[in-house]
ZATINU-811250 format. One line per 8 residues: number of its first residue (from 0); for each residue z, x, y of C-alpha. Coordinates in steps of 0.1 Angstrom, whole numbers, plus 5000, padded with zeros to 4 digits. Layout:
// residues N
NUM = Z/X/Y | ... $
***
This chain:
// residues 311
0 = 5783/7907/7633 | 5787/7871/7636 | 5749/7866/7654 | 5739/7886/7624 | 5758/7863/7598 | 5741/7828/7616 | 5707/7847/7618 | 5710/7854/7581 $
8 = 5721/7816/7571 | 5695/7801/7592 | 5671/7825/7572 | 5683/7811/7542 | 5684/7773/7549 | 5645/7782/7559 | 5634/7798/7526 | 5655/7768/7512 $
16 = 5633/7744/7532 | 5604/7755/7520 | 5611/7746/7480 | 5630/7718/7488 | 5619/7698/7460 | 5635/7722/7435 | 5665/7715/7454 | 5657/7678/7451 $
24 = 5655/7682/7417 | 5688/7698/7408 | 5708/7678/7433 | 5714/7653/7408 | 5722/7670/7379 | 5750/7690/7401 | 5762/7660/7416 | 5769/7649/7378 $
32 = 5787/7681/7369 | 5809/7683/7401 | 5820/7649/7401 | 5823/7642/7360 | 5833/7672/7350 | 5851/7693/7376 | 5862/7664/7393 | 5886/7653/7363 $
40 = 5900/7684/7365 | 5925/7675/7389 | 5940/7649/7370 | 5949/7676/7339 | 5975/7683/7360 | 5994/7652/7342 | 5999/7672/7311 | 6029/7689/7334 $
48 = 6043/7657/7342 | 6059/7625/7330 | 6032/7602/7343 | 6039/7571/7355 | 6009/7548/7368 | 6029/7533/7393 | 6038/7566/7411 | 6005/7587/7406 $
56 = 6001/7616/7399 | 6019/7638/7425 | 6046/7612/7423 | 6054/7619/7390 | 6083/7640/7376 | 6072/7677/7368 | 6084/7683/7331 | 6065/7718/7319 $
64 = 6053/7722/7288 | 6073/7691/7274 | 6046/7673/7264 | 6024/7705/7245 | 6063/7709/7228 | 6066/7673/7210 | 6024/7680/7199 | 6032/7711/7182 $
72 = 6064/7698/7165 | 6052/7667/7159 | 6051/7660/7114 | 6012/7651/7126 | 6005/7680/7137 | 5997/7703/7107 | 5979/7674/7091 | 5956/7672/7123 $
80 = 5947/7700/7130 | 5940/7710/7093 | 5917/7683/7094 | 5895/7691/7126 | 5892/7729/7123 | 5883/7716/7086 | 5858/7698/7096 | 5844/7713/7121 $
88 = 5840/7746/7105 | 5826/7725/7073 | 5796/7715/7100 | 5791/7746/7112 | 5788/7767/7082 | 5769/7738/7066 | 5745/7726/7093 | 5740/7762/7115 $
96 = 5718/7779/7088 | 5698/7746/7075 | 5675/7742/7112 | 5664/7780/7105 | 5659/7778/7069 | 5639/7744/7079 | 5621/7757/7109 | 5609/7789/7090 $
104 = 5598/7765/7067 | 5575/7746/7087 | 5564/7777/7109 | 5549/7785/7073 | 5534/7752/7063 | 5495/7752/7054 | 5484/7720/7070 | 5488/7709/7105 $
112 = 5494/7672/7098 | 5518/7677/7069 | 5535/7701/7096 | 5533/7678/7124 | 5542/7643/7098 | 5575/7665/7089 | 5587/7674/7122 | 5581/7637/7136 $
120 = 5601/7624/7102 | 5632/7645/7108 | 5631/7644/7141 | 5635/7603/7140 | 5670/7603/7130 | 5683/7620/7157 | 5676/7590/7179 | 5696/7565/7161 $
128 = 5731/7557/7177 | 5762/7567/7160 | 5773/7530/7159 | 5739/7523/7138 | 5742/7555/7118 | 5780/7544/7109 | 5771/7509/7098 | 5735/7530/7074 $
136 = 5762/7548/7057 | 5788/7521/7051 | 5758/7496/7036 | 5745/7528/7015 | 5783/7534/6998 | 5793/7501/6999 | 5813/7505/6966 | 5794/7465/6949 $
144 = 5762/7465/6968 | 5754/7498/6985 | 5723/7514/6971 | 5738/7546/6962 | 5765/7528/6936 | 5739/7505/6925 | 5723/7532/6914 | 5748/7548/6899 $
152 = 5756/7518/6877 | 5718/7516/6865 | 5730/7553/6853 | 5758/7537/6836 | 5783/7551/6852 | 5813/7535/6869 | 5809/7530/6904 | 5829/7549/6932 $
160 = 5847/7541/6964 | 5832/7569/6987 | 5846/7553/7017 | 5879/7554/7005 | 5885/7584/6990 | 5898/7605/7013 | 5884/7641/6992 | 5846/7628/7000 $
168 = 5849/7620/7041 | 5841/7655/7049 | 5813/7659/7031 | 5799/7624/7037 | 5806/7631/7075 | 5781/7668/7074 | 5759/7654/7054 | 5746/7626/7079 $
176 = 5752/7645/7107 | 5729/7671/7088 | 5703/7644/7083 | 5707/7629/7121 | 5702/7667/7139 | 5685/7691/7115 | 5648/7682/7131 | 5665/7683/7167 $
184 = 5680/7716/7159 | 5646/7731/7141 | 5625/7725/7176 | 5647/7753/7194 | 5639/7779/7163 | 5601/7765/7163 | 5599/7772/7201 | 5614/7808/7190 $
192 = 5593/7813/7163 | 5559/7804/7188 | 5570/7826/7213 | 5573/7858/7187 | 5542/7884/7192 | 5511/7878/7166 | 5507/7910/7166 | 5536/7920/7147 $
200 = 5529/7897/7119 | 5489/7913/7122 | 5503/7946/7116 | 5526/7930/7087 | 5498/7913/7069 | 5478/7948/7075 | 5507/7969/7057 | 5511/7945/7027 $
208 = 5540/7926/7035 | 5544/7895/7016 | 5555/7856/7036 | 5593/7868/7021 | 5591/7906/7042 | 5576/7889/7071 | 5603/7862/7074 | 5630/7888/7071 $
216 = 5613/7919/7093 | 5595/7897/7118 | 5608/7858/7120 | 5647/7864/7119 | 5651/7896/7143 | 5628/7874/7170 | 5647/7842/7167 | 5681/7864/7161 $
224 = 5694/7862/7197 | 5686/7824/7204 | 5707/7822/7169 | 5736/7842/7181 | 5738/7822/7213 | 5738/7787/7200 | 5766/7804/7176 | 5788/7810/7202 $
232 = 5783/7778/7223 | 5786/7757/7187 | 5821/7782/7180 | 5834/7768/7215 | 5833/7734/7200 | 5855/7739/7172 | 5881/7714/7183 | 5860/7690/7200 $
240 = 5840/7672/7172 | 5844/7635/7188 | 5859/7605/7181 | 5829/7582/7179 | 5816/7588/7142 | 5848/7596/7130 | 5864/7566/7142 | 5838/7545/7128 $
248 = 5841/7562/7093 | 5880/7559/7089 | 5896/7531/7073 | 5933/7531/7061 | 5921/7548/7026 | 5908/7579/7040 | 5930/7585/7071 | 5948/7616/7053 $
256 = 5919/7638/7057 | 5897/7614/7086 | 5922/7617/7112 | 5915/7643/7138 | 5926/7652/7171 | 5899/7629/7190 | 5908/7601/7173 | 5947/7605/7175 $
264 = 5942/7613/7212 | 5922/7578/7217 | 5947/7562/7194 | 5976/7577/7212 | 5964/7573/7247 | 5938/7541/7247 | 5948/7515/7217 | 5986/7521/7214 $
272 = 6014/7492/7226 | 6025/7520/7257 | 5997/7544/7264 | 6004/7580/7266 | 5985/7592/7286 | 6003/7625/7299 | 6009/7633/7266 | 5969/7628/7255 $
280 = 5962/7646/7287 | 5981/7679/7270 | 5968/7680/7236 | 5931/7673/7254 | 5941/7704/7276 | 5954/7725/7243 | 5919/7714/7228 | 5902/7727/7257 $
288 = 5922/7763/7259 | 5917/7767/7219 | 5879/7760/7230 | 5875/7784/7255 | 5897/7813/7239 | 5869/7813/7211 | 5845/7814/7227 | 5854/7841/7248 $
296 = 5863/7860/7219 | 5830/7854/7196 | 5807/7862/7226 | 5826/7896/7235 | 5826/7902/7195 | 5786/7895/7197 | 5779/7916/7222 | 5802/7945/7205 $
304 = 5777/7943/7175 | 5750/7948/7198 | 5742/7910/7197 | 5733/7891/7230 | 5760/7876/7243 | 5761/7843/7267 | 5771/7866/7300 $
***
């Protein structure tokens, strides 16, 4: 049995051997995940206990669910969470549709270069950082010289304070990240669209379907399950929009609907006079629980409808 066992390893480290550079090739990438993102994992643990820098982690005091109790009653609470699952479902059902609608588009243009000039133009933004895409927007609504209120004043109209009026953050926040990732988003579809069969769209054209038939008969059932799937990885992310561009885009006017729970976690645990980090560490681990309960729960509802599902 055991002979058996080492014949069958040593078997394995030869086949192994011979594609080693594959192995090469994904040794870094793991090393990456195991170390940056399982490796933190031990340190969660902190949301259990009062932490104390001094005495490390298993030398702090165990306290339970003490820390996930004074989130949840917290007067912050409601306010923050209304304002991330807000927001975060505003992106979704804003920005999911818009890369297929643009990608169909395109996968129906006449001309290669005013195809090719499109993609290239969208595409563009999505390589600007959020720190340079934070200061675009605050020069373009600058309330006395942005472009967008000058304009608004050649109208004749009064201008308005976009930045700090906290009813317009939402939209001002899905309406750039539209513009940044629609032309990263549209390649995946595009890539779907190419690998759909001519044939189908042959046999279309022969029994008189019109671009409008073929979109819906042919396009959207081929690119259907790449859809579904980036649906339920996008769902998983409902809590975890980011601090970055959010943090950049808040000022004291807008806080009431700006503040979400990545930015109160960095406030709470990075910037303030005593850092709390045990308590961060707990509503980061609640985040992370919301996160995968969805997801669990969308990709078992998509594969109930007959959908493909991630597993």
């Amino acid at each position: 049995m055991v002979s058996g066992t080492r014949a069958g390893f040593a078997q394995t480290l030869r086949q192994m051997a011979k594609v080693w550079q594959l192995y090469a090739l994904i040794a870094l990438p793991l090393a990456y995940i195991v170390i940056f993102k399982y490796g933190p994992m031990y340190g969660a643990q902190i949301a259990f206990k009062d932490f104390s820098v001094t005495r490390g982690i298993l030398g702090s005091g165990w306290v339970g669910f003490e820390h996930f109790e004074r989130f949840f009653r917290s007067y912050e609470f409601g306010r923050i969470l209304r304002n991330t699952v807000g927001l975060s479902l505003y992106s979704l059902l804003a920005g999911f549709p818009l890369p297929i609608i643009f990608a169909l588009s395109l996968n129906y243009a006449g001309k290669r270069l005013f195809k090719k000039s499109v993609q290239m133009i969208t595409f563009a933004p999505y390589f600007i950082s959020v720190v340079v895409l934070a200061g675009i927007i605050l020069q373009f609504l600058a309330m006395r010289t942005g472009i967008v209120n000058l304009i608004i004043g050649w109208l004749g109209f009064e201008h308005v304070n976009f930045m700090g009026t906290p009813g317009y953050f939402k939209t001002i926040y899905v309406v750039s990240e539209i513009w940044q990732t629609i032309g990263f988003n549209c390649v995946i579809y595009i890539a779907a669209l190419a690998g759909i069969d001519p044939s189908q769209h042959e046999a279309a054209i022969v029994d008189g379907a019109s671009k409008l038939q073929r979109i819906l008969y042919v396009d959207l059932p081929g690119i259907l399950p790449i859809a579904v799937t980036l649906f339920i990885l996008n769902t998983g992310h409902v809590l975890d929009i980011g601090f970055e561009k959010v943090l950049l885009l808040q000022n004291p006017l807008n806080l009431r609907t700006s503040e979400v729970i990545d930015t109160y976690v960095y406030k709470q645990g990075l910037t303030a006079m005593v850092p709390q980090y045990d308590y961060t560490a707990a509503i980061g681990l609640f985040k992370s629980v919301i996160g995968l309960a969805l997801l669990l729960t969308v990709n078992k509802v998509a594969k109930k409808i007959g959908q493909t599902g991630l597993w």
